[in-house]
gemmi code that builds the backbone of each chain (N, CA, C; Angstrom):
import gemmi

chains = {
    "A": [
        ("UNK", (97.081, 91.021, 96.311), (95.677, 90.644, 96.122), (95.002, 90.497, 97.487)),
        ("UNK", (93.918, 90.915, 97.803), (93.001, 91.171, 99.243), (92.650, 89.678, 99.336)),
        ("UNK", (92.661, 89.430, 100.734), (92.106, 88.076, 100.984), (90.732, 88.299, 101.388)),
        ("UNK", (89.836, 87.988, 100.694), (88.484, 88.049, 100.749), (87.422, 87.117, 100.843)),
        ("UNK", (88.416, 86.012, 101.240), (87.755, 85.052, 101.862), (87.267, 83.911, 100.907)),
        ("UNK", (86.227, 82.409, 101.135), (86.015, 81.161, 100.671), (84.925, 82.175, 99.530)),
        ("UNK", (84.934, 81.369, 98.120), (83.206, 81.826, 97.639), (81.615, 81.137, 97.880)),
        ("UNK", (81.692, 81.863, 98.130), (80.058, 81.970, 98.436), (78.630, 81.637, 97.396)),
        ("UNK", (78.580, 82.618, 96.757), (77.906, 82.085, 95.273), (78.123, 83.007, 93.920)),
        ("UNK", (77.324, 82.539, 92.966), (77.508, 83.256, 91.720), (76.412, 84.415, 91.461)),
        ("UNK", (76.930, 85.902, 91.131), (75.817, 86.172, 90.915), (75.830, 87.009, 89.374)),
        ("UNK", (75.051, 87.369, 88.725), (74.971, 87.591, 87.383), (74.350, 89.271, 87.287)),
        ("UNK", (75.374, 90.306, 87.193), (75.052, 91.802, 87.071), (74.778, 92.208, 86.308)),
        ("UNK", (73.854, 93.000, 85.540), (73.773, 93.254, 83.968), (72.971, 94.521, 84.049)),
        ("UNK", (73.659, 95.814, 84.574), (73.400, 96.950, 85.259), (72.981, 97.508, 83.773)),
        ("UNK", (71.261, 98.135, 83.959), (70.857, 98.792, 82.885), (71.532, 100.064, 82.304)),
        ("UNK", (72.034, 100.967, 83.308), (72.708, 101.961, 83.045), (74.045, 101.582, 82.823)),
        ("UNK", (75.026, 101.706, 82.260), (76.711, 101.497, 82.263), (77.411, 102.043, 83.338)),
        ("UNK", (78.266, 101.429, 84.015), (78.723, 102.112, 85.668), (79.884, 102.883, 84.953)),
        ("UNK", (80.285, 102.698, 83.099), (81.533, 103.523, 82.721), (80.811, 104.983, 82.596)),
        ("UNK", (81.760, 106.022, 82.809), (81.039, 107.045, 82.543), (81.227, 107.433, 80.683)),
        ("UNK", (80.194, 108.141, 80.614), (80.745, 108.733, 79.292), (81.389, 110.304, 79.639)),
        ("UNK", (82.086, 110.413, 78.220), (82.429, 111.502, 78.023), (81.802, 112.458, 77.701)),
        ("UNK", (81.217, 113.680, 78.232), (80.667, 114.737, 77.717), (81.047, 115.879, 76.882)),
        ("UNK", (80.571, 115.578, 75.765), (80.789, 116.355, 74.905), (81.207, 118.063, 75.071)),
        ("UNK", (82.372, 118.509, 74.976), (82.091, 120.328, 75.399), (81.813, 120.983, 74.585)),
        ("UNK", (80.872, 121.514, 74.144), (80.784, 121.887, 72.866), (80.939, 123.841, 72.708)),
        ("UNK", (81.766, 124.239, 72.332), (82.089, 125.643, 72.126), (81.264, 126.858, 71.973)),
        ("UNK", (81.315, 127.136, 72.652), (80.404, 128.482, 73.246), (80.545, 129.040, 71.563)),
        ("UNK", (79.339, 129.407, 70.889), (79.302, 130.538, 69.835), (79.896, 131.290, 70.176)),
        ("UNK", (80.859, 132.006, 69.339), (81.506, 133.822, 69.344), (80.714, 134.333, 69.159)),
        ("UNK", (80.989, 135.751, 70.418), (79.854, 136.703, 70.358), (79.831, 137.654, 69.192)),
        ("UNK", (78.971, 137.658, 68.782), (78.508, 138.613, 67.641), (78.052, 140.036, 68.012)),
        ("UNK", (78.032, 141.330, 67.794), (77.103, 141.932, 68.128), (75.883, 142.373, 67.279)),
        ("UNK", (75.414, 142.748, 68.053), (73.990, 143.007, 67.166), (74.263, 144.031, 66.302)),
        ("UNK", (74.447, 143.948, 65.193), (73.675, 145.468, 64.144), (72.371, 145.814, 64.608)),
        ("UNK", (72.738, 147.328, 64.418), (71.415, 148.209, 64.262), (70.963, 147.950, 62.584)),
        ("UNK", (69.803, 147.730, 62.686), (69.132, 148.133, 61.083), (69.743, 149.078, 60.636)),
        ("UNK", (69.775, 149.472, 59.315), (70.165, 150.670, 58.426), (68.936, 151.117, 58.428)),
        ("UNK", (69.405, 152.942, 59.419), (67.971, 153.157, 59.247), (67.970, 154.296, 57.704)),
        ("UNK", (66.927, 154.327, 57.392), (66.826, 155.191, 56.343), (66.927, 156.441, 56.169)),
        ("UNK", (67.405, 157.191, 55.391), (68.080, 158.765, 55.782), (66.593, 159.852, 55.769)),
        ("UNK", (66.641, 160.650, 56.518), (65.625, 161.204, 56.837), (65.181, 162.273, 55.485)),
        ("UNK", (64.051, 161.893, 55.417), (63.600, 162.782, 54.419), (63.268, 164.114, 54.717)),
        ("UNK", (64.049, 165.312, 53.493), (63.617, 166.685, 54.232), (62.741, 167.109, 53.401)),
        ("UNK", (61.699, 167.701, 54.072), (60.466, 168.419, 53.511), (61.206, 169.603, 52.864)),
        ("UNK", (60.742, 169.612, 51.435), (60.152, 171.289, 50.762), (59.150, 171.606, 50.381)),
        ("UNK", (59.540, 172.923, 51.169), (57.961, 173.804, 51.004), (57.552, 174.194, 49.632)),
    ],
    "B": [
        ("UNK", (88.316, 82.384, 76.585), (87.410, 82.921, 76.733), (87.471, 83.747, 78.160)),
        ("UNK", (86.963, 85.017, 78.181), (86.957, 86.046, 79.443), (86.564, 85.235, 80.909)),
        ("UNK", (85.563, 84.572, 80.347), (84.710, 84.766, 81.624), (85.216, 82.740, 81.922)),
        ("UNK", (86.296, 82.174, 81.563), (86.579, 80.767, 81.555), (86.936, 80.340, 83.098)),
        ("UNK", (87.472, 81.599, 83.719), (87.904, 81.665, 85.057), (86.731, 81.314, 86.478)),
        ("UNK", (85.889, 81.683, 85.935), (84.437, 81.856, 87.169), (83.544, 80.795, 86.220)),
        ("UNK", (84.078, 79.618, 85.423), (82.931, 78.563, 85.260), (82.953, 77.549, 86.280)),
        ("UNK", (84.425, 77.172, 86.742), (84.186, 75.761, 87.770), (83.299, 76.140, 88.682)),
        ("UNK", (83.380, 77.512, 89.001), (82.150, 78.300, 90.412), (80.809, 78.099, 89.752)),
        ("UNK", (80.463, 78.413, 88.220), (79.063, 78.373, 88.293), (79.042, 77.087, 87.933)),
        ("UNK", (79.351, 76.097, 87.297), (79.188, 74.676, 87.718), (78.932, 73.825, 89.252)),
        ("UNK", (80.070, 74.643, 90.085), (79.727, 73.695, 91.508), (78.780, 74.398, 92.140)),
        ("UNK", (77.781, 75.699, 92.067), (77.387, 76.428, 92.808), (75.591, 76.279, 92.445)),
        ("UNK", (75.210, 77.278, 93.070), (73.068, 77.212, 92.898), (73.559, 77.845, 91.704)),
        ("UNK", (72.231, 78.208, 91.094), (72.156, 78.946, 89.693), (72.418, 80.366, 90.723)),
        ("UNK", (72.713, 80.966, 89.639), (72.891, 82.406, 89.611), (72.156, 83.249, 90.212)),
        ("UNK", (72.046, 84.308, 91.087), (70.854, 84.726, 91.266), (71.483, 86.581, 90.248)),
        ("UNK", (70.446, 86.755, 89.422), (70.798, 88.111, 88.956), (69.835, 89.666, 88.816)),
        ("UNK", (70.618, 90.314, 89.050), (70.840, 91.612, 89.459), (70.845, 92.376, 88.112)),
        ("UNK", (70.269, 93.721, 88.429), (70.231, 95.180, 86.933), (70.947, 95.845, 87.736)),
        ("UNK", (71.851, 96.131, 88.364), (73.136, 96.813, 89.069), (74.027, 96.819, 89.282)),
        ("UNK", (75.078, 97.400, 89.414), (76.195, 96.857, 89.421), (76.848, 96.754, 91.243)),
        ("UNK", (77.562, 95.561, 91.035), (77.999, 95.550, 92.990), (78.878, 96.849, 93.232)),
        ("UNK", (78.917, 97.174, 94.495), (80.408, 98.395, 94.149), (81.412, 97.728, 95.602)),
        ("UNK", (82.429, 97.757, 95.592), (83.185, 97.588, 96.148), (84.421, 98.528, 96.539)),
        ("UNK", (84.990, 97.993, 97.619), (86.572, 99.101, 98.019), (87.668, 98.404, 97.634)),
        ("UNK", (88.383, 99.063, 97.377), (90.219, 98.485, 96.638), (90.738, 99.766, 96.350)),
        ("UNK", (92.233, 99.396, 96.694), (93.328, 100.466, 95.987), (94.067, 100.065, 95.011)),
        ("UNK", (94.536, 100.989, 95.009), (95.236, 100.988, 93.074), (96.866, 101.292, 93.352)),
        ("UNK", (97.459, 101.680, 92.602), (98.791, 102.308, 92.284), (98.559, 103.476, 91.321)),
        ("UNK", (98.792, 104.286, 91.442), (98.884, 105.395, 90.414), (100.073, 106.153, 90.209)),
        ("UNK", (100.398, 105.346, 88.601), (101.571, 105.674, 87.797), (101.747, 107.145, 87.662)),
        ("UNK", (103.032, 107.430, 87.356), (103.413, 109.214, 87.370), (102.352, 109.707, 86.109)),
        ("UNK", (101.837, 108.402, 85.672), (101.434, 109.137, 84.685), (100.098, 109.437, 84.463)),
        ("UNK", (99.717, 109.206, 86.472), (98.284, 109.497, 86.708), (97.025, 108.598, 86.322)),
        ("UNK", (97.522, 107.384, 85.825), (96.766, 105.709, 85.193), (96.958, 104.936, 86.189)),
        ("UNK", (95.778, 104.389, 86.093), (95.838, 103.624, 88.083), (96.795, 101.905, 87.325)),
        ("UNK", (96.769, 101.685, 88.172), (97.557, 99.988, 88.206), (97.107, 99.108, 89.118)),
        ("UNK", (96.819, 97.849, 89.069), (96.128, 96.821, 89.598), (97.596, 96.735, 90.772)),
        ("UNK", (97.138, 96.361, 91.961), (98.401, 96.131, 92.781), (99.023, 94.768, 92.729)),
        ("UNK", (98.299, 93.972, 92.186), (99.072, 92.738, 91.993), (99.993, 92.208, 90.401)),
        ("UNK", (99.234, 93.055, 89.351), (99.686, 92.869, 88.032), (99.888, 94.054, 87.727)),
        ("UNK", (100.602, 94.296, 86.225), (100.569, 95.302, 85.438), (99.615, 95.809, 84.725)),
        ("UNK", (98.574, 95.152, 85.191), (97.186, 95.896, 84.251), (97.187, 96.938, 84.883)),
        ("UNK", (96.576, 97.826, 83.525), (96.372, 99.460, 83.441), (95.099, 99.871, 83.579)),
        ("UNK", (94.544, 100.498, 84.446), (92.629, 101.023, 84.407), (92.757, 102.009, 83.594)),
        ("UNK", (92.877, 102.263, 82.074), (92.215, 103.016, 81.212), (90.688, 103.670, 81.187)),
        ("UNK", (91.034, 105.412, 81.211), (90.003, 105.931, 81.619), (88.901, 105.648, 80.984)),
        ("UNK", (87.474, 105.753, 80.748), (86.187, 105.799, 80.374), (86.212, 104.299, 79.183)),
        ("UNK", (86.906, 103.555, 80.135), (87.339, 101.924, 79.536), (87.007, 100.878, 80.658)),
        ("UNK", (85.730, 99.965, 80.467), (85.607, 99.135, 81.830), (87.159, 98.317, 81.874)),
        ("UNK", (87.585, 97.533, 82.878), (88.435, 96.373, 82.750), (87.794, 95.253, 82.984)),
        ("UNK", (88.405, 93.991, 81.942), (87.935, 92.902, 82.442), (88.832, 91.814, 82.234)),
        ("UNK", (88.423, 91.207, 83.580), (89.188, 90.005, 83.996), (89.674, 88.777, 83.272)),
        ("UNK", (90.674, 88.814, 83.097), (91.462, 87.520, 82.516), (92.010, 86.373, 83.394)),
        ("UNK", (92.537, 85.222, 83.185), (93.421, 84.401, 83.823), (94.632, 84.761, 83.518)),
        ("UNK", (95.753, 85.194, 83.623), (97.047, 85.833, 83.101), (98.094, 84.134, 83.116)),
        ("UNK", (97.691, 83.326, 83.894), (97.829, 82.133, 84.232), (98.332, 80.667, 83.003)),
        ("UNK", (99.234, 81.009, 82.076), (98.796, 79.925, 81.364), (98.388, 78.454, 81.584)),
        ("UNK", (98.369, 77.885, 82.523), (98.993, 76.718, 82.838), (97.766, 76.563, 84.231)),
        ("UNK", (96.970, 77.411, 84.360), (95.698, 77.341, 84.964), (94.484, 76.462, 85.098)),
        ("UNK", (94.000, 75.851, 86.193), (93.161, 74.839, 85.894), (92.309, 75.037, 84.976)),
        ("UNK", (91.603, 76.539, 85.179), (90.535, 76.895, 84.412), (90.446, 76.947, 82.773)),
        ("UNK", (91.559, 76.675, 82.508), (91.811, 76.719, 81.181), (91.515, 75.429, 80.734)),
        ("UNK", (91.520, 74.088, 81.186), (91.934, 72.869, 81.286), (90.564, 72.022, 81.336)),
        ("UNK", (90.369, 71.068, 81.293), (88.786, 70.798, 81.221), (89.035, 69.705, 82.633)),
        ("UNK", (90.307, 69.497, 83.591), (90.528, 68.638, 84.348), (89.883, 68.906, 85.980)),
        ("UNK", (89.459, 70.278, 86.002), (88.101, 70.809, 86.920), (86.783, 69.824, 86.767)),
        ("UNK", (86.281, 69.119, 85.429), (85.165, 68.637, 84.969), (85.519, 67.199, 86.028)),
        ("UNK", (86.479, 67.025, 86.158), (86.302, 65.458, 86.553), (86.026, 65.543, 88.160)),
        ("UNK", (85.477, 64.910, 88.392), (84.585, 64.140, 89.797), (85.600, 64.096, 90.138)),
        ("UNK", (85.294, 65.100, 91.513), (86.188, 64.942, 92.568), (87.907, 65.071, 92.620)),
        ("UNK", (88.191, 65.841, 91.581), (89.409, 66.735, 91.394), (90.012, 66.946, 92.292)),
        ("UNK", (89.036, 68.310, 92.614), (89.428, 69.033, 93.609), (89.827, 68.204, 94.899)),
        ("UNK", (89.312, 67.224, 95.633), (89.298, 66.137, 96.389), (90.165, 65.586, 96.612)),
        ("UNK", (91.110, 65.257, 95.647), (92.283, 64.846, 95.129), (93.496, 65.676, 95.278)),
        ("UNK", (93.561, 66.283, 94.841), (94.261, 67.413, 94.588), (94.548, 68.195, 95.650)),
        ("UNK", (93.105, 68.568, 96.304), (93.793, 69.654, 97.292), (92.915, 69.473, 98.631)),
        ("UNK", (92.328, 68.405, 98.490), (91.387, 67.534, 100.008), (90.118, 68.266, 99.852)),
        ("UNK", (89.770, 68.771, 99.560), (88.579, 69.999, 99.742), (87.983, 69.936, 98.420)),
        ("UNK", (86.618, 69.394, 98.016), (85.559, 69.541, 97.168), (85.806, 71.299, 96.567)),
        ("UNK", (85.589, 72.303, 97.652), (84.750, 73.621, 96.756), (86.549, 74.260, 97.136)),
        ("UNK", (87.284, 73.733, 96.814), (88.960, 74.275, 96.833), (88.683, 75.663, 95.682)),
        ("UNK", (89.368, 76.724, 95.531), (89.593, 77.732, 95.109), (90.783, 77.334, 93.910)),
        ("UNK", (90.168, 77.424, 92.659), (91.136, 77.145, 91.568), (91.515, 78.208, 90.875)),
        ("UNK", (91.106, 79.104, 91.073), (91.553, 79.964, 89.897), (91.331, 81.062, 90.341)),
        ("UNK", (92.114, 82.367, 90.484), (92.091, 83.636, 91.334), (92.092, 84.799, 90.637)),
        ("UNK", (91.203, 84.323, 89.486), (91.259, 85.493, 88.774), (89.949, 85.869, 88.819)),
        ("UNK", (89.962, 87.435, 88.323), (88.920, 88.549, 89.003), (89.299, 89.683, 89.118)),
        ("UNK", (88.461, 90.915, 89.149), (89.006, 91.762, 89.586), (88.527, 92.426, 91.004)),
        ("UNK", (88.764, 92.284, 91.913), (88.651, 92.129, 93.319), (88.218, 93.686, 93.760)),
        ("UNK", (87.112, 93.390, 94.613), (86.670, 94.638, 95.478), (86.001, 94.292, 97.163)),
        ("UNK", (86.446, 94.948, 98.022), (86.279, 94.239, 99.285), (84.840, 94.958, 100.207)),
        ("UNK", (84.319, 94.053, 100.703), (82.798, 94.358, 100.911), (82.866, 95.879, 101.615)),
        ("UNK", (83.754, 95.875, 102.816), (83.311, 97.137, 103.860), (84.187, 98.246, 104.174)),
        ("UNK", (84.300, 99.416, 103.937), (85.194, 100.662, 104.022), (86.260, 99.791, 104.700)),
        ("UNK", (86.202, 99.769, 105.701), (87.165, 99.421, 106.759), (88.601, 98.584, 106.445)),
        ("UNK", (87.804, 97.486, 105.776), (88.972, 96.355, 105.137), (89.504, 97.285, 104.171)),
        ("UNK", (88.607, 97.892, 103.316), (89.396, 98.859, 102.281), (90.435, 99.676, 102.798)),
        ("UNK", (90.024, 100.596, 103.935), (90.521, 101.660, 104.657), (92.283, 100.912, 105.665)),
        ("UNK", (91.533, 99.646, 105.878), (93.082, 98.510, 106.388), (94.449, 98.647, 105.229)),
        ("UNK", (93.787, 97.915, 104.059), (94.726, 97.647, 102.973), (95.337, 98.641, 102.604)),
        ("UNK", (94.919, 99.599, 102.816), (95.206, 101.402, 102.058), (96.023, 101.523, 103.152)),
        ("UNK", (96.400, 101.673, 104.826), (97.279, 102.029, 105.180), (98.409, 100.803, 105.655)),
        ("UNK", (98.264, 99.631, 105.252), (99.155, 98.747, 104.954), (100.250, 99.077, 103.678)),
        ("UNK", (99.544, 98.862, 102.519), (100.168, 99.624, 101.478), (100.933, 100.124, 101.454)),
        ("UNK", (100.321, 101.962, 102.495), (100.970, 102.611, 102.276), (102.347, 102.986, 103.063)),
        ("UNK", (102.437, 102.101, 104.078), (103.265, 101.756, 104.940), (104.467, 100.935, 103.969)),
        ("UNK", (103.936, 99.918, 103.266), (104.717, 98.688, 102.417), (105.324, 99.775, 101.278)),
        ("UNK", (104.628, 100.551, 100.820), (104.995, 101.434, 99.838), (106.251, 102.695, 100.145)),
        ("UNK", (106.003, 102.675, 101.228), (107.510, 103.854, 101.559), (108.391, 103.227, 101.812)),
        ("UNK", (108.751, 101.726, 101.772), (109.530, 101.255, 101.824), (110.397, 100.375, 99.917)),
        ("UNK", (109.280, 101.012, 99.239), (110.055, 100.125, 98.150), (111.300, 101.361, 97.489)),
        ("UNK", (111.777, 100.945, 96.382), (112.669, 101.867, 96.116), (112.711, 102.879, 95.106)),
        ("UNK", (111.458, 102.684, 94.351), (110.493, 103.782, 93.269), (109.153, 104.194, 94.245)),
        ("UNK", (109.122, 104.937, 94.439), (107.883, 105.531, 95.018), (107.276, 106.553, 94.232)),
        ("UNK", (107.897, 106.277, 93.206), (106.955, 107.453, 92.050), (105.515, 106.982, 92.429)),
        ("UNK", (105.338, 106.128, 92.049), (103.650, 105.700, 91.732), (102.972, 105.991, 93.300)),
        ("UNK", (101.798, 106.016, 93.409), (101.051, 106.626, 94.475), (100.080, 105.691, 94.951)),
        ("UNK", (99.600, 105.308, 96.164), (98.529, 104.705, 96.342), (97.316, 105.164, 96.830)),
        ("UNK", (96.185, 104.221, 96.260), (95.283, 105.475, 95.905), (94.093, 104.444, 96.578)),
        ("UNK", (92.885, 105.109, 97.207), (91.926, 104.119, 97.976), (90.761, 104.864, 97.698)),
        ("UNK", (90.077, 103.984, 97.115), (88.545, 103.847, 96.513), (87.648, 102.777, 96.200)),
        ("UNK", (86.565, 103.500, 95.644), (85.310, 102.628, 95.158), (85.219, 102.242, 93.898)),
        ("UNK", (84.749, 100.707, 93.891), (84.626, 100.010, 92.348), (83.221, 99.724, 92.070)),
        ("UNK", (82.860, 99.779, 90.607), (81.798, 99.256, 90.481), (82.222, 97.758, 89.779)),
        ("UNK", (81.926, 97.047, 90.382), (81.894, 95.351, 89.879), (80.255, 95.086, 89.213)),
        ("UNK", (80.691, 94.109, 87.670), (79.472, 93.735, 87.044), (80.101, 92.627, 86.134)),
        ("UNK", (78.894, 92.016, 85.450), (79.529, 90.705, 85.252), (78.866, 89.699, 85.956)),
        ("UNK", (79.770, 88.886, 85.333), (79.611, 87.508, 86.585), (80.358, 88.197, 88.047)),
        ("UNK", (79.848, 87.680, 88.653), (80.384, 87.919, 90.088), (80.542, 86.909, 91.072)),
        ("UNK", (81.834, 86.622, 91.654), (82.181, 85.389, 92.841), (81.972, 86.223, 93.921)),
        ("UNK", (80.537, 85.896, 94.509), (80.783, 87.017, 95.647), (81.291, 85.822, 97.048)),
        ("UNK", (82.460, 86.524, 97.727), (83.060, 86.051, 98.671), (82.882, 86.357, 100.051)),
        ("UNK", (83.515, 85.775, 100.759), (83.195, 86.285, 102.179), (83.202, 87.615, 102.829)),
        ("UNK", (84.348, 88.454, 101.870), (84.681, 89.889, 102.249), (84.986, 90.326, 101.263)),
        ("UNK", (83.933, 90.040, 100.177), (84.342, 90.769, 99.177), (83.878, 90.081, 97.678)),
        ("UNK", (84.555, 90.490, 96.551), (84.013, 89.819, 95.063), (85.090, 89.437, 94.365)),
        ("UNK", (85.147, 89.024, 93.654), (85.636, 88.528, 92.186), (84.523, 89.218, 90.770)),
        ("UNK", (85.177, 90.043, 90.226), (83.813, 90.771, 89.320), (84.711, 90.332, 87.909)),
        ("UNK", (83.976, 90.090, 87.040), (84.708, 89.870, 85.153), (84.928, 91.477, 85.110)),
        ("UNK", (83.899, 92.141, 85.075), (84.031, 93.351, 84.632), (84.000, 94.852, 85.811)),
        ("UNK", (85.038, 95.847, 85.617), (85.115, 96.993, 86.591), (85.548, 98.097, 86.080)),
        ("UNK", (84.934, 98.831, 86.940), (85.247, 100.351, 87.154), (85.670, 101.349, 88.528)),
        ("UNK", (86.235, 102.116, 87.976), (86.240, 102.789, 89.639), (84.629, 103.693, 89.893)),
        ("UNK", (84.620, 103.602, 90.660), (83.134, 104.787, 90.920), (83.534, 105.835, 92.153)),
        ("UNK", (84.624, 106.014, 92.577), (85.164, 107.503, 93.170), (86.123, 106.933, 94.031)),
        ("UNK", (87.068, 107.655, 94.108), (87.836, 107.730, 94.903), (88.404, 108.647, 95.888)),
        ("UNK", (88.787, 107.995, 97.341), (88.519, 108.837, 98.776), (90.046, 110.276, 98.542)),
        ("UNK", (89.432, 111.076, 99.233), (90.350, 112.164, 99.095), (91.568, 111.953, 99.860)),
        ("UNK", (92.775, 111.282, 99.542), (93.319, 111.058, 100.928), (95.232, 111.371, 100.513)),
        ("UNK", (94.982, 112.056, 99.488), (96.513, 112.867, 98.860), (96.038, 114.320, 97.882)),
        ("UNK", (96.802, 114.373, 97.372), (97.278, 115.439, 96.804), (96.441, 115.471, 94.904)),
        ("UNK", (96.645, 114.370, 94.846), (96.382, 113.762, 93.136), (94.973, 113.355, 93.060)),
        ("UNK", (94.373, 113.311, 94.217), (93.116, 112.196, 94.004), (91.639, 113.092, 93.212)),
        ("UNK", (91.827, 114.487, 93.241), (90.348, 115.077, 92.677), (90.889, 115.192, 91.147)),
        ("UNK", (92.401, 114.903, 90.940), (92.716, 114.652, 89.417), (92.434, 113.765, 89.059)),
        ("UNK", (92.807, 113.073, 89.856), (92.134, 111.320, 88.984), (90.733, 111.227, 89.316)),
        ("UNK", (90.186, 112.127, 89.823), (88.621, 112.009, 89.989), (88.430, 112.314, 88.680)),
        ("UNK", (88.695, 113.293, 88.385), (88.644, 114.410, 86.929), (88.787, 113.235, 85.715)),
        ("UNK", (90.132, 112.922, 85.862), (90.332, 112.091, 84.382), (90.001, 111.476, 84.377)),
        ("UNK", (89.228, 110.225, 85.397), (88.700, 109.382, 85.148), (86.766, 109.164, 85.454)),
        ("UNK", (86.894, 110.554, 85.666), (85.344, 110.983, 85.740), (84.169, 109.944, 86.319)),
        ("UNK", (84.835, 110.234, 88.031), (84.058, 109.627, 89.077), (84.014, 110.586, 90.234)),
        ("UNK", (83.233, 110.501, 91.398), (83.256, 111.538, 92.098), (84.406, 111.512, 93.326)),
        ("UNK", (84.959, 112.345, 93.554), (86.016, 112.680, 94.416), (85.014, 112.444, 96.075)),
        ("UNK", (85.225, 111.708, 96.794), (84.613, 111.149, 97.843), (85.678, 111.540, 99.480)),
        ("UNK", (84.140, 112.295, 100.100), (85.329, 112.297, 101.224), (85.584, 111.933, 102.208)),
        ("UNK", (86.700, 111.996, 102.966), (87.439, 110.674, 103.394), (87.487, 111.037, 105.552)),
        ("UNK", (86.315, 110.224, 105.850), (86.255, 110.244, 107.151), (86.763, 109.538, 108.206)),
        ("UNK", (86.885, 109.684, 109.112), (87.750, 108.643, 109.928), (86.256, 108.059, 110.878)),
        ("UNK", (86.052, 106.600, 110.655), (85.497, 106.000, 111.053), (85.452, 105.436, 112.788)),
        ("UNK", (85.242, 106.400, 113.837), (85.756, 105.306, 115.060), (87.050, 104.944, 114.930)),
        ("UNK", (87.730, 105.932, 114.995), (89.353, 105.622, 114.772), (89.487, 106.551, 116.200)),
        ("UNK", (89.030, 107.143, 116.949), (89.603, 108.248, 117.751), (90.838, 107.177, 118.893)),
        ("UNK", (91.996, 108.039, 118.836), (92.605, 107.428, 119.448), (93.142, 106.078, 119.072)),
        ("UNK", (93.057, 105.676, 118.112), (93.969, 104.781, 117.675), (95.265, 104.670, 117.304)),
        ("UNK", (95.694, 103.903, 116.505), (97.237, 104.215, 115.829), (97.049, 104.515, 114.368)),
        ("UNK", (95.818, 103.425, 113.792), (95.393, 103.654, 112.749), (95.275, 105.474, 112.452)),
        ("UNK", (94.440, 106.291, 113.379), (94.039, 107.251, 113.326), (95.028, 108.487, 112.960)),
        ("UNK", (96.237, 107.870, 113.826), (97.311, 108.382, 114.099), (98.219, 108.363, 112.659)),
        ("UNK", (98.004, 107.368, 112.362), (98.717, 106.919, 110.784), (98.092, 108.163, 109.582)),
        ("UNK", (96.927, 108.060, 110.009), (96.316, 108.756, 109.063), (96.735, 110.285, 108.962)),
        ("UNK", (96.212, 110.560, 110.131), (96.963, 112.435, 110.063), (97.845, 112.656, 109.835)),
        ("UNK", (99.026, 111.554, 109.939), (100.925, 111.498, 109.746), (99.919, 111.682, 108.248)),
        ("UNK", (99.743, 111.362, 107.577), (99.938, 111.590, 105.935), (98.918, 112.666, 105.325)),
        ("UNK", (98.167, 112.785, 106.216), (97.335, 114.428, 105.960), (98.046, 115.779, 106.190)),
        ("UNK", (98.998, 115.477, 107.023), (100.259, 116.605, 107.039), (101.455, 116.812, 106.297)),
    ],
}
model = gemmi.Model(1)
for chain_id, residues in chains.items():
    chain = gemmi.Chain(chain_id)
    for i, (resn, *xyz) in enumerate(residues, 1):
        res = gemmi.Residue()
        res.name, res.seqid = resn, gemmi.SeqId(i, " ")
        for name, pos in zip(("N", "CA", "C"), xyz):
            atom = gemmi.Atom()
            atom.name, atom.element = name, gemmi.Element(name[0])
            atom.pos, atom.b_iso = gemmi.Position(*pos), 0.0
            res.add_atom(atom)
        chain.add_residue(res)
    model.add_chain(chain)
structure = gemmi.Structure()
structure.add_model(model)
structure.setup_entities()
C-alpha cells in the first residue's frame, strides 16, 4: 500500500459522465447482397 | 456499509467540498496470467467494465465500531486527535513520479519473489466517491483504471480488455540516472 501521507480533507465526486467505460456494441456488417438486374421484358418482334 | 470506512474523516473534517469529476490518480497493479489486474496489497480483482469499491476487509476495525464517536479516542489511544484509523480505500498517488518510483520498486521486489507469473503494471486511476484526499495522494470508495503506461509487452492488451487508453511512457528528467538506467534494463 503507497504511503501517501496524513489526510487532508473530504471531498465528494459525483462525475456526470461514468469514468467506467461502456462496452460498444459491434454490430455485424450486413452480408453483401448483390444487386439484381430487373427482369427485363423480352423484346417484342414486329410483323409486317 | 461501503462507505463506513471514510466516516470518522467526514465527522472530524470541514464539510465536503464537491466535485462533477472524477480525481485520477497513479498506482500499479499486478496482472494475473490471466490478464485481470490485482490490487498489490489484497486479493481484490479489477474486473473489466466493473468500477471497484472500497471495503474495510478488517473485521475487527475501528470503523466498524461506534468507539471512534467518543471524545478524544483517538487521544487516548494513539496520542494524536486526527490519528489515521482505518486504511481502507482504494489508493491513487497524486504525481507521475511517485507512481513512476513505486513501479520500479515493485518491479525490482517482484523479480525476486518466487511466482513471477503475474506482471506489474503502472498506470492511471480514475477515483470517485467519497474521497480522503491526502498528502500524496487519495483514498477513493470508488475506481477505475483510465490507461495504462506502455512499459511491457501485455499493456495495449489490457488497454484493450479493459478499454482505457494505452498511454505513453516517457522518461521524465531521468537523463543519467540509475532510475533511467533501470528503465531501459527492462525496455530491452
Amino acid at each position: 500500500m503507497a504511503n501517501i501521507g496524513e489526510p487532508q480533507r473530504v471531498i465528494i465526486s459525483e462525475p456526470i459522465l461514468n469514468p467506467v467505460p461502456r462496452e460498444i456494441p459491434i454490430e455485424p456488417e450486413p452480408a453483401f447482397v448483390p444487386e439484381q438486374e430487373p427482369e427485363r421484358e423480352p423484346e417484342k418482334t414486329q410483323h409486317e | 456499509m461501503s462507505d463506513a470506512w471514510i466516516k470518522p474523516f467526514e465527522d472530524n473534517m470541514a464539510p465536503a467540498e464537491m466535485i462533477i469529476v472524477p480525481a485520477e490518480g497513479y498506482r500499479i497493479w499486478h496482472a494475473q496470467p490471466s490478464l485481470l489486474l490485482k490490487s498489490l496489497t489484497s486479493n481484490i480483482l479489477w474486473n473489466p467494465g466493473e468500477r471497484l469499491e472500497a471495503t474495510c476487509s478488517w473485521g475487527s476495525c475501528v470503523c466498524k465500531s461506534s468507539e471512534w464517536r467518543t471524545p478524544n479516542y483517538n487521544l487516548l489511544l494513539y496520542g494524536s486527535p486526527g490519528r489515521d484509523m482505518c486504511s481502507a480505500g482504494i489508493y491513487g498517488m497524486k504525481t507521475f513520479q511517485q507512481g513512476l518510483e513505486s513501479f520500479n520498486l515493485e518491479v525490482r521486489m517482484h523479480e525476486r519473489m518466487k511466482e513471477p507469473e503475474s506482471r506489474v503494471v503502472f498506470g492511471k486511476v480514475f477515483l470517485w466517491g467519497k474521497l480522503l484526499e491526502c498528502e500524496r495522494g487519495s483514498r477513493a470508495q470508488y475506481a477505475y483504471p483510465s490507461g495504462f503506461y506502455n512499459t511491457s509487452d501485455i499493456s495495449a492488451y489490457l488497454a484493450e480488455i479493459y478499454r482505457v487508453p494505452l498511454l505513453a511512457f516517457k522518461l521524465p528528467n531521468l537523463h543519467g540516472t540509475r532510475l533511467e538506467a533501470a528503465i531501459r534494463e527492462r525496455q530491452h
